[in-house]
C-alpha positions as CSV (number, residue, x, y, z in Angstrom):
1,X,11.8,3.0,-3.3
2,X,9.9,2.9,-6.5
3,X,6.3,4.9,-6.6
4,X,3.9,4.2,-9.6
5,X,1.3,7.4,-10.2
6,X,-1.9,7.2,-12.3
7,X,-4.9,8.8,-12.3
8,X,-8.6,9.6,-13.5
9,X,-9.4,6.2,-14.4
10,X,-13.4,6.6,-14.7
11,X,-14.7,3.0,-14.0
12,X,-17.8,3.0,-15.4
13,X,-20.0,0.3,-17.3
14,X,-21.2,2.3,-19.9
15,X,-19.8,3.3,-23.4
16,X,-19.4,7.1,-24.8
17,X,-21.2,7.3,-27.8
18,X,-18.0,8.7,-29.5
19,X,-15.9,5.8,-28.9
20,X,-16.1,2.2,-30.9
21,X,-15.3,-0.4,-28.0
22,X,-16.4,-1.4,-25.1
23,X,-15.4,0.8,-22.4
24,X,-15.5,-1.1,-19.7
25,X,-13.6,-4.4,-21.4
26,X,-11.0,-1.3,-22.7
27,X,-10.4,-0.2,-18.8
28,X,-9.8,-4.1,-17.5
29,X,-7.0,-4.3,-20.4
30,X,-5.6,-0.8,-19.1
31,X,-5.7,-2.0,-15.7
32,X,-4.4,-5.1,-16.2
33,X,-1.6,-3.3,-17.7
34,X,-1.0,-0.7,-15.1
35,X,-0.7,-4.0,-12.8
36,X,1.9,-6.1,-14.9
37,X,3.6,-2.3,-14.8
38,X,4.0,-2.2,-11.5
39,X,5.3,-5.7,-11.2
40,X,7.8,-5.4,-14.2
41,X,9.7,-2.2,-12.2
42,X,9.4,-3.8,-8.3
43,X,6.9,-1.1,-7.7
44,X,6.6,-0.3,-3.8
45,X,3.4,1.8,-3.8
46,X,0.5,2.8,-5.8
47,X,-0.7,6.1,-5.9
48,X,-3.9,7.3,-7.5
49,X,-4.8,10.9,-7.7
50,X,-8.6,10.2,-7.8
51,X,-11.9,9.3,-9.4
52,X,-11.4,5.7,-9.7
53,X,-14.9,5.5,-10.2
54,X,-17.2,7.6,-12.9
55,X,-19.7,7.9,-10.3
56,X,-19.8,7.0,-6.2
57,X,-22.8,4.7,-7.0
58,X,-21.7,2.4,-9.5
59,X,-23.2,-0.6,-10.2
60,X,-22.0,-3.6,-7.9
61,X,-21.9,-5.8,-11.4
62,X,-18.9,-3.4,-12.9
63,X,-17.4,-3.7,-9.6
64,X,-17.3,-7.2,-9.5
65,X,-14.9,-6.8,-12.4
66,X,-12.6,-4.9,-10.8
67,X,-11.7,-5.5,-7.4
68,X,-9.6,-9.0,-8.8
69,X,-7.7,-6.7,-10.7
70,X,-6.7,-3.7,-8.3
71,X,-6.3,-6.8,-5.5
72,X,-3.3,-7.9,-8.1
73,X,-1.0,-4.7,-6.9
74,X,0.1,-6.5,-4.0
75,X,1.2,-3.2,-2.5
76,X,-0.4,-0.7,-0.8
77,X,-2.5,1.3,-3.1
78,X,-3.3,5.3,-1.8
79,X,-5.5,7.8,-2.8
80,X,-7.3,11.0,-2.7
81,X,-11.3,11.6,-3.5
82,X,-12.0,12.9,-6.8
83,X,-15.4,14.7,-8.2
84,X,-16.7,11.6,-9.3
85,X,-15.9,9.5,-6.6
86,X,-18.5,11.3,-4.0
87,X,-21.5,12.6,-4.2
88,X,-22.2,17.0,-4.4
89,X,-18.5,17.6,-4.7
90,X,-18.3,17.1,-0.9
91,X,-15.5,14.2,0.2
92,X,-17.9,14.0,3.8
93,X,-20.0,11.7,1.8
94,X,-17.4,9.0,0.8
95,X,-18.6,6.8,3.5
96,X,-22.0,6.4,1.5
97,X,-19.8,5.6,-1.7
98,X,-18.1,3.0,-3.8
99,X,-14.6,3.8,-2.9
100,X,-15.4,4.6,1.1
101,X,-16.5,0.7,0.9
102,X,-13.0,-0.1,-1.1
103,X,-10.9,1.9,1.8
104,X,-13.1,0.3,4.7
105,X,-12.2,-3.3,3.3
106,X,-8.9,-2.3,2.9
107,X,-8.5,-2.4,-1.3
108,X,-7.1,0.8,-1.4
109,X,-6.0,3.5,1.6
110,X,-8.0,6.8,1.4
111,X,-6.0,10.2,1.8
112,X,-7.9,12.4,3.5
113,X,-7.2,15.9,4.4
114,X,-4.3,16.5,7.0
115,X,-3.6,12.8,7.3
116,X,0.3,12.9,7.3
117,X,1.3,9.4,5.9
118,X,4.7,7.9,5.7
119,X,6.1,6.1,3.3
120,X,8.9,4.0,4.2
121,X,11.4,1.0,2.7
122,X,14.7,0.3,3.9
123,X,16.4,3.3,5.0
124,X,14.1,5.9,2.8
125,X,10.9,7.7,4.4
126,X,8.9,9.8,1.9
127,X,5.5,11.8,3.6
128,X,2.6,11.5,1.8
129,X,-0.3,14.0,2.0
130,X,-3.2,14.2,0.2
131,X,-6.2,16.9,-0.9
132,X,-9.5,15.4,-2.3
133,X,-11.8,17.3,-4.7
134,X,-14.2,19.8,-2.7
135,X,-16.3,22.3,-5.2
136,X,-13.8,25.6,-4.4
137,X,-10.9,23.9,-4.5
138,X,-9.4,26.5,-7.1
139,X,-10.5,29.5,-5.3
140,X,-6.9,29.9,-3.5
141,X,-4.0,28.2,-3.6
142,X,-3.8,27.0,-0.1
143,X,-5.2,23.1,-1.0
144,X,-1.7,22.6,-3.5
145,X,0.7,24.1,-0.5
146,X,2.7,22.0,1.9
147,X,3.6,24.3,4.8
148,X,5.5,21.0,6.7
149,X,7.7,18.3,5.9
150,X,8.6,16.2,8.9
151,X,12.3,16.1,10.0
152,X,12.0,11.8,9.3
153,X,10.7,12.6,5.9
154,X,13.7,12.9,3.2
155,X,11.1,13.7,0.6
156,X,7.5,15.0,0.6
157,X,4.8,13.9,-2.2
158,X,1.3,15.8,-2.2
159,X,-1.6,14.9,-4.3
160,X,-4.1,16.9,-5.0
161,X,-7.5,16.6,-7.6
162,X,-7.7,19.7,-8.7
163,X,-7.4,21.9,-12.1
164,X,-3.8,22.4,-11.7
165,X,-2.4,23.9,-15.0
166,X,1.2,24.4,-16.9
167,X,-0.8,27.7,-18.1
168,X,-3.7,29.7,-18.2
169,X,-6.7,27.7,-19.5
170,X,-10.1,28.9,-20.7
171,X,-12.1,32.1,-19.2
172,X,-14.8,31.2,-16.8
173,X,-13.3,28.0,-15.4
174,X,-11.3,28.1,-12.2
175,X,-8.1,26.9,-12.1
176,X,-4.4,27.2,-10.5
177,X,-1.3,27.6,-12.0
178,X,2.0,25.8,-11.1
179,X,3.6,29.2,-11.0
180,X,1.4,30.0,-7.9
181,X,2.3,27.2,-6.0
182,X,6.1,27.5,-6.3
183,X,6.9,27.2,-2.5
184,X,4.9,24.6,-1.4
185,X,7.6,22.6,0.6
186,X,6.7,19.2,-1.2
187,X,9.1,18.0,-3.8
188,X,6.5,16.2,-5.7
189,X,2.9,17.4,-6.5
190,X,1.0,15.1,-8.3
191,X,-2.7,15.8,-9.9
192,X,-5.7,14.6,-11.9
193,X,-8.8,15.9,-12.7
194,X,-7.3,17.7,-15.6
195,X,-7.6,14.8,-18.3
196,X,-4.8,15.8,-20.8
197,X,-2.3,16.7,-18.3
198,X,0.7,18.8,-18.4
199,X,3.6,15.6,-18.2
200,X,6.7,16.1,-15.2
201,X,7.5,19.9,-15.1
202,X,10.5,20.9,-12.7
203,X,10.6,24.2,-11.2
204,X,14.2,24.2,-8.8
205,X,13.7,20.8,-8.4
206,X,10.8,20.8,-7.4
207,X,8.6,18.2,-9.7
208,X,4.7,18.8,-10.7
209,X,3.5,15.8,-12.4
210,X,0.0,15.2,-14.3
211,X,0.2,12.0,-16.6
212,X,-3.4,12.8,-17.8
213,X,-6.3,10.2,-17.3
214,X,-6.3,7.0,-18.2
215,X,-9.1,6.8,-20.1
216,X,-10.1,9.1,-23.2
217,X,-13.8,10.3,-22.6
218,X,-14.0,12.8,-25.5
219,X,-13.0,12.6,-29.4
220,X,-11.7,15.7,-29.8
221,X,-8.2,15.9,-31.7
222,X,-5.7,16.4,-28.7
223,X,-7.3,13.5,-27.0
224,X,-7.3,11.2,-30.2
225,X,-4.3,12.2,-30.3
226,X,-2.9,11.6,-26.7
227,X,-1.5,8.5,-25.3
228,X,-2.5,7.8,-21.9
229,X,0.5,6.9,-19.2
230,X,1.6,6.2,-16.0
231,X,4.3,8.1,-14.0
232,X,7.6,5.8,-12.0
């Protein structure tokens, strides 16, 4: 079974100021790319770890562009809610958004909280669970853990979009550290939301995984400087 992870790609139709391209042209190439990616390696499953979109009411016109391009994965595609994906920080209101129309049409497969998904191909079942973005995600741990694995399951994947960090980050900002989540029962936690990322870390085999976005919003030097990826 092969897995592709991205995340934090930021569809949006306008341009940053501090970048020199067309943004939106720049994320159909990216896209595109992601796609021949996944067909290259025999990928079985997407997985995205949220905000697809830059906002949940994006113009119909920039949408128009896209949905030929994620309809190219030809697997199922998964993911979880990000900030930017709903309205007020508050997954309820996905239904009124965007990417609740893309999951009701069946584009991509929304992870909500508790659903227990499995994964399966050939003899290999993997569970897939999932926690969108809410506004206090980072004020305990409890939204990273995995407290079950189901006996069927040989592996466990959780995605979660949330500031998950390799270390501690700047004063006054929530966040959660991979060294607080060391039990959770899922061998693979993957994240977004935090747009440089922190790569594959492995604590006793277990992996945490943040590739970094997709896109590059600001122009500071460590995102100049950063080449945006995909995890297999």
């Amino acid at each position: 079974m092969k897995i592709l992870f991205f995340t934090d790609t930021h569809i949006r139709g306008t341009t940053p100021k501090n970048r020199l391209d067309n943004l939106t042209d720049t994320l159909e190439y990216k896209l595109n790319e992601i796609v021949n990616i996944s067909h290259e390696h025999n990928v079985d499953f997407i997985l995205h770890g949220g905000d697809l979109f830059d906002r949940p009411d994006i113009s119909l016109s920039v949408v128009s562009r896209f949905v030929p391009i994620l309809d190219k994965f030809k697997v199922p595609f998964y993911i979880i809610c990000g900030n930017h994906d709903v309205y007020g920080h508050n997954p309820e209101t996905v239904n009124r958004t965007i990417l609740g129309l893309f999951d009701k049409i069946g584009i991509i497969h929304l992870i909500n909280k508790d659903d227990i998904i499995f994964l399966e191909d050939d003899d290999m079942v993997v569970q897939l669970t999932g926690q969108p973005y809410t506004y206090n995600i980072d004020s305990s741990k409890d939204s990273y853990m995995v407290d079950y694995v189901d006996k069927k399951a040989k592996y466990s994947i959780h995605m979660v979009h949330g500031m998950l960090l390799d270390k501690p980050f700047i004063k006054g900002i929530p966040y959660t550290l991979i060294d607080d989540i060391k039990s959770t029962k899922a061998d693979i936690t993957l994240s977004g939301h935090y747009h440089s990322g922190f790569g594959i870390i492995n604590y006793d085999n277990k992996y945490f995984v943040n590739p970094g976005s997709v896109i590059r919003i600001t122009n500071s030097l460590r995102e100049i400087e950063r080449i945006p990826q995909v995890v297999i």
